[in-house]
C-alpha positions as CSV (number, residue, x, y, z in Angstrom):
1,X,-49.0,27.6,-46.3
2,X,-45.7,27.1,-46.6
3,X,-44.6,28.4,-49.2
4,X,-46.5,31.8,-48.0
5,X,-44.5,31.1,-45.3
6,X,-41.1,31.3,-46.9
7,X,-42.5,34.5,-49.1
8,X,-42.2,36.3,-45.9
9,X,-39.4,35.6,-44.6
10,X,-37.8,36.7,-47.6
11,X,-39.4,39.9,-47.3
12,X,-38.7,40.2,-43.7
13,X,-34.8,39.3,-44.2
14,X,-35.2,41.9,-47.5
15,X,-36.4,44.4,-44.5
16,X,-34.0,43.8,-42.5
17,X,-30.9,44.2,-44.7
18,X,-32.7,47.4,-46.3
19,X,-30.2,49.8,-44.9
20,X,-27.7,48.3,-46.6
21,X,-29.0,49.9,-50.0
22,X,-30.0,49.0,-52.8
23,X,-28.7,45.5,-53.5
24,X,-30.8,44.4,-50.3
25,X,-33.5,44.1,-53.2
26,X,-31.7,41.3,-55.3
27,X,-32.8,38.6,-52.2
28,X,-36.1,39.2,-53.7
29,X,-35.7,38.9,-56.8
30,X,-36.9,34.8,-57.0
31,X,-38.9,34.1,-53.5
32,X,-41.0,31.1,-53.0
33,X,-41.1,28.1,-55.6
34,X,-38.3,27.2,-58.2
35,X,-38.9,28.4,-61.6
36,X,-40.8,26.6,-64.2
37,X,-40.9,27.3,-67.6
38,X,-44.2,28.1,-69.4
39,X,-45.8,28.2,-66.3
40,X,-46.4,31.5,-65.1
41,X,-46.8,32.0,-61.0
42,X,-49.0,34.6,-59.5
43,X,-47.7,34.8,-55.7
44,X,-44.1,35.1,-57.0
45,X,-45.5,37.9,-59.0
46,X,-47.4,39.4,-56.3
47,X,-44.1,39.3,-53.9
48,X,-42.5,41.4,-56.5
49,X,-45.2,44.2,-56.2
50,X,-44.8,43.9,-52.7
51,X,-40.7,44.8,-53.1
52,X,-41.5,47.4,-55.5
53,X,-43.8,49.0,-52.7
54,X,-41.0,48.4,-49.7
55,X,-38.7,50.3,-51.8
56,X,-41.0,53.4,-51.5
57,X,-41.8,55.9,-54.7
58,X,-40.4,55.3,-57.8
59,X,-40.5,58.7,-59.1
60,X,-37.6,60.2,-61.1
61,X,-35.0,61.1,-59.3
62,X,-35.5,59.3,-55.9
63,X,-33.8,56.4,-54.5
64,X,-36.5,54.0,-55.0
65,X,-36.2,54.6,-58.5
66,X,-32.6,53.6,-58.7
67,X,-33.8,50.8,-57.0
68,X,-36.1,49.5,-59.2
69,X,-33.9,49.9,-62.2
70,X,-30.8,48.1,-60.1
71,X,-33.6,45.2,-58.8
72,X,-35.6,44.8,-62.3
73,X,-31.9,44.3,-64.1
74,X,-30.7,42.3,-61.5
75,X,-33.8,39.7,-61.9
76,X,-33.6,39.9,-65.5
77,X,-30.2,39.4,-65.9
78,X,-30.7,36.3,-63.7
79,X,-33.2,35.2,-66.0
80,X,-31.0,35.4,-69.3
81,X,-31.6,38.8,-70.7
82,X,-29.5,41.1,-72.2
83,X,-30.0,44.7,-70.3
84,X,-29.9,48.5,-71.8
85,X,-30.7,51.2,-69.7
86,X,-31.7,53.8,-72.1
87,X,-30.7,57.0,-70.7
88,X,-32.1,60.4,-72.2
89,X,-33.5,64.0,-72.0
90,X,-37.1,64.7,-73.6
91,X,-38.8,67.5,-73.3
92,X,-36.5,68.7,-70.8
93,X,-37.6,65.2,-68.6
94,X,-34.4,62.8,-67.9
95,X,-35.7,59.2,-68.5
96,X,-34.3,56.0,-67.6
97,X,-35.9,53.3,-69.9
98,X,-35.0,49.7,-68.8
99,X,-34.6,47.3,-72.2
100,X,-34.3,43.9,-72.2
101,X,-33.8,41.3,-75.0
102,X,-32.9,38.1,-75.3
103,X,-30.0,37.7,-78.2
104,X,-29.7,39.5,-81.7
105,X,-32.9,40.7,-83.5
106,X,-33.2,37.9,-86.0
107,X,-34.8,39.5,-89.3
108,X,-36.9,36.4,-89.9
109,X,-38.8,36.3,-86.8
110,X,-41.3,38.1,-85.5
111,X,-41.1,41.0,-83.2
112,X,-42.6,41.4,-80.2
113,X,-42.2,44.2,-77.4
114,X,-43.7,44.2,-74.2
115,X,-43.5,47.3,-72.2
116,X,-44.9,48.7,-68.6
117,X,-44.0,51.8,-66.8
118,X,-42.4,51.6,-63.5
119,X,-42.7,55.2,-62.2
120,X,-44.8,56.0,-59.8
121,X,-47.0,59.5,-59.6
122,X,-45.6,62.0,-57.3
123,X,-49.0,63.2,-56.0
124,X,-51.5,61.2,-54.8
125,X,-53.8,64.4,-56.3
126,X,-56.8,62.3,-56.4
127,X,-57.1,61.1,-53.2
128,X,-60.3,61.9,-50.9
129,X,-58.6,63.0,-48.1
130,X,-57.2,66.6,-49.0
131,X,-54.2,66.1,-46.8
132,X,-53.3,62.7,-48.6
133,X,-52.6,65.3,-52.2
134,X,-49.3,65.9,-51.5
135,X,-48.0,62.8,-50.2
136,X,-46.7,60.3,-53.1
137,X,-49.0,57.4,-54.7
138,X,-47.6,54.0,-53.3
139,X,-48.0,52.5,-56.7
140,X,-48.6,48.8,-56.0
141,X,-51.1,48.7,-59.1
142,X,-50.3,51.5,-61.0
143,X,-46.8,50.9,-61.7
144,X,-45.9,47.6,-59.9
145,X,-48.3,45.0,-61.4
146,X,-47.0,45.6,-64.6
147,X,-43.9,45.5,-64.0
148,X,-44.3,42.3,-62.1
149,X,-46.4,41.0,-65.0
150,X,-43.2,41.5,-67.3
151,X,-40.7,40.6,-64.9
152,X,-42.5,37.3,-64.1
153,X,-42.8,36.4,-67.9
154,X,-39.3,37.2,-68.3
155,X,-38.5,34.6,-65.6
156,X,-40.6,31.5,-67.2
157,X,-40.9,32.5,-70.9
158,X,-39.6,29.2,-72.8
159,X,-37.1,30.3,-76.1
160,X,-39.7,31.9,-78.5
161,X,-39.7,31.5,-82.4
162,X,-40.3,35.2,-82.5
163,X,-38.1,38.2,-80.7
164,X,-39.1,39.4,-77.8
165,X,-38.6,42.3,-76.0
166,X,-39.3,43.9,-72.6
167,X,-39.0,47.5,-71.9
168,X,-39.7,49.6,-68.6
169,X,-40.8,52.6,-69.2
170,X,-39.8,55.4,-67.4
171,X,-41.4,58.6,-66.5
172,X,-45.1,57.9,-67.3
173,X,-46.8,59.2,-64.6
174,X,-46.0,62.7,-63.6
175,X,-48.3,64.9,-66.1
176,X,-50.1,67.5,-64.8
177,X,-47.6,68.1,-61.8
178,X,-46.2,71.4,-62.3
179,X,-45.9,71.5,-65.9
180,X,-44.8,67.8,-66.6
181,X,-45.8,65.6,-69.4
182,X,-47.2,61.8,-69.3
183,X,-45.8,58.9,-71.0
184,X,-42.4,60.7,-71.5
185,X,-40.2,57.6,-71.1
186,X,-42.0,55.8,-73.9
187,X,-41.9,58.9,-76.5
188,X,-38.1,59.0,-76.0
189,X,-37.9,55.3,-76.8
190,X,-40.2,55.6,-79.5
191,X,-38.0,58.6,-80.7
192,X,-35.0,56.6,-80.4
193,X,-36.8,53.1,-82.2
194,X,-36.0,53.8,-85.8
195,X,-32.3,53.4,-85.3
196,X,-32.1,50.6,-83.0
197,X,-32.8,47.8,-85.4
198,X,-31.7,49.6,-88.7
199,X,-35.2,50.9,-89.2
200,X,-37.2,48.4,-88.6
201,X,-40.0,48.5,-86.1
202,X,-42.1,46.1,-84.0
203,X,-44.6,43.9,-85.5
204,X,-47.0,44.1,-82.4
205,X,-46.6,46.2,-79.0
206,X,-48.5,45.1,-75.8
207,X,-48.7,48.0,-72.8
208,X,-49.9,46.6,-69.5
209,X,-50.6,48.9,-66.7
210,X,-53.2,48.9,-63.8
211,X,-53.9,44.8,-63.9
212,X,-53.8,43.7,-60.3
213,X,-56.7,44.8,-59.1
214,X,-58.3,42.3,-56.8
215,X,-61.4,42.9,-58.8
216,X,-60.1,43.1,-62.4
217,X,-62.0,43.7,-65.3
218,X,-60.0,44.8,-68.6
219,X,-62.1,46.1,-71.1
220,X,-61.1,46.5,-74.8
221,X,-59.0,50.3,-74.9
222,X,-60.5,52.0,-78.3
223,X,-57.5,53.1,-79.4
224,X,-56.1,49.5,-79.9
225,X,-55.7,47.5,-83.0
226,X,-58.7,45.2,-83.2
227,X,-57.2,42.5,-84.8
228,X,-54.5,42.5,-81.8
229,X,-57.5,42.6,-79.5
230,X,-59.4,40.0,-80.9
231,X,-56.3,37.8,-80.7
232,X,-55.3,38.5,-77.0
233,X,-59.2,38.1,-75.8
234,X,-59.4,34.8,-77.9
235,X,-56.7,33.5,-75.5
236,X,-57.8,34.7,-72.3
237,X,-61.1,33.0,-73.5
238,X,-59.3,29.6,-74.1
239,X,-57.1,30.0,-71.4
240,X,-60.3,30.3,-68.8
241,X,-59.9,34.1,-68.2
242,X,-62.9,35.0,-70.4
243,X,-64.3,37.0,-67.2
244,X,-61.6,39.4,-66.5
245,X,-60.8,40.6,-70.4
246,X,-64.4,41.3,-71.6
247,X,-65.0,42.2,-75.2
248,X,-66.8,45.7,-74.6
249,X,-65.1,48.7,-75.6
250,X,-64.9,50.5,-73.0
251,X,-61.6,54.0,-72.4
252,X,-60.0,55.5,-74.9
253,X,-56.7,55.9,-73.0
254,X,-53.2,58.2,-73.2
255,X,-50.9,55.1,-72.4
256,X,-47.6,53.8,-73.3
257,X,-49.0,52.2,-76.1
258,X,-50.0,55.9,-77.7
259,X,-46.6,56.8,-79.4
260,X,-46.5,53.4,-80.8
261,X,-50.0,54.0,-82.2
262,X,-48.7,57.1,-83.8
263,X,-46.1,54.9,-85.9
264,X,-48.9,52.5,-87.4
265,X,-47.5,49.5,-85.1
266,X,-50.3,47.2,-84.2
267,X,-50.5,47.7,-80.4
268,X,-52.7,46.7,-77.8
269,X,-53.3,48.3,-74.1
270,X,-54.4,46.2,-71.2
271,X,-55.6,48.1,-68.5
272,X,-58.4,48.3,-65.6
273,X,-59.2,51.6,-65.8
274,X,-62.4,51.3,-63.3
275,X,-59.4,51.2,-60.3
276,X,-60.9,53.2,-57.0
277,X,-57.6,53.5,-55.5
278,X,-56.1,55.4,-58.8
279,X,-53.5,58.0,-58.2
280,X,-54.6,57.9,-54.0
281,X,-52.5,56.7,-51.3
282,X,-54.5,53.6,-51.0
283,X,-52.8,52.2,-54.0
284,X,-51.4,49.4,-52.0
285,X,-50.7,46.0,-52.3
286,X,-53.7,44.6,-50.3
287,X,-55.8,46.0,-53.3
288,X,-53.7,43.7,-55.7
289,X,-54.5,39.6,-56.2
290,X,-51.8,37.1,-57.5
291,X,-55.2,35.5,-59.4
292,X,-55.4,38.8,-61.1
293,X,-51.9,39.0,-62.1
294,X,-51.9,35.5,-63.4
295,X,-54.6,35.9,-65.3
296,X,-53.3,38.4,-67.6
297,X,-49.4,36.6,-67.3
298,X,-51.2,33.5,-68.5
299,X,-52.8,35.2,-71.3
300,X,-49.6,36.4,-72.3
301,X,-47.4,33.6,-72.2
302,X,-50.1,31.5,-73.9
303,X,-50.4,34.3,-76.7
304,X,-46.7,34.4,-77.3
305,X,-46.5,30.5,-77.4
306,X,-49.2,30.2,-79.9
């Protein structure tokens, strides 16, 4: 209890302090306990969906999207990586995608990216209500679990034997709105890949989006590479999550992970794709569970430790 405690009165003080802009957001970026590493924690996770949300949409262009990119820097700077912001035009879309890394690429190591997008859609255009459409989706699962996912990861990840990388992806989420295109942010850093580690590309990708959800199931995405699959579900199995990443194919998806498919770079999405609230205004963080998120952080860690 107390801990939960001091969780909101650091979102209360954030609150409070909001109108002094966006640097408000870095007294969240560590709320509750100290960190530990290898040990990934779910509330501190869930606390940082809950700033995402307080900072309002994160769609291009709006001050909640500067915010996140200051904030998400901000707390992985804190944690020892290095930061890009990877600043572009594609298909007439400007993109901001936020890259972090720890040290040089070492060329005997493995290569590991991790990416989630941290945009939020525009319109909640599948909502119920028809005068919800035009109001903007909140994005506390679509958008913010992943990122807090990453961010937490970042926070308790001991030093790997392999390279790791982060990247938030911009601009995922606004296709279909007056002529835009999805996953933009990650087909201009895909674009861009070849000549950021003098050709060499990732030896395994890993897109999480929509894995929050207070009743999560994440079913194996088709478009996946089964050997990647089979090695992620094998540790949520030992790691006790066998319930919530179940074996059966189930959505072929248009993700973040796509452009790296196109490549031939083994890459795996996990996503709950069965998520009521999707693209609504109820996409809030009382549909999200710190169990859910820890789940699929603990998987993680685990499979980059083994």
């Amino acid at each position: 209890m107390r801990n939960r405690r001091l969780l909101w009165l650091f979102v209360v003080l954030g609150l409070i302090v909001l109108a002094g802009g966006a640097a408000a957001y870095y007294l969240w970026v560590t709320p509750g306990t100290p960190v530990e590493p290898g040990v990934f924690d779910g509330e501190r996770a869930y606390a940082d969906v809950i700033v995402q949300v307080e900072m309002g949409p994160r769609v291009p262009g709006s001050a909640g999207h500067d915010a996140l990119i200051e904030w998400a820097s901000a707390s992985l700077e804190t944690a020892g990586w290095e930061i890009e912001v990877q600043e572009s035009v594609f298909h007439g879309t400007p993109i901001r995608n936020l890259i972090a890394r720890r040290g040089e690429l070492d060329p005997g190591a493995e290569w590991i990216l991790l990416g989630a997008h941290f945009d939020t859609r525009p319109l909640a255009d599948r909502d119920p209500e028809p005068a919800n459409r035009a109001l903007p989706v909140p994005g506390a699962n679509d958008g913010a679990s992943g990122v807090s996912v990453l961010l937490e990861i970042a926070r308790v990840l001991p030093e790997p034997e392999e390279n790791v990388w982060i990247v938030l992806f911009d601009a995922e989420d606004g296709g279909d709105i007056d002529g835009g295109e999805w996953i933009v942010g990650s087909q201009a850093f895909v674009e861009a890949l070849p000549g950021m580690a003098g050709g060499r590309l990732p030896d395994a990708v890993i897109v999480v989006d929509m894995i929050g959800d207070a009743e999560l199931n994440i079913h194996v995405e088709l478009n996946s590479s089964p050997e990647l699959v089979a090695e992620i579900w094998g540790t949520a199995q030992a790691q006790g999550h066998g319930d919530v990443f179940i074996p059966a194919p189930k959505f072929s998806m248009l993700d973040d992970h796509t452009p790296f498919i196109r490549l031939g770079i083994p890459t795996a999405l996990l996503i709950d794709f069965d998520y009521p609230y999707w693209h609504t205004v109820e996409d809030t963080p009382d549909k999200v569970s710190a169990v859910s998120l820890a789940a699929v952080g603990e998987t993680l860690l685990a499979w980059l430790e083994r």
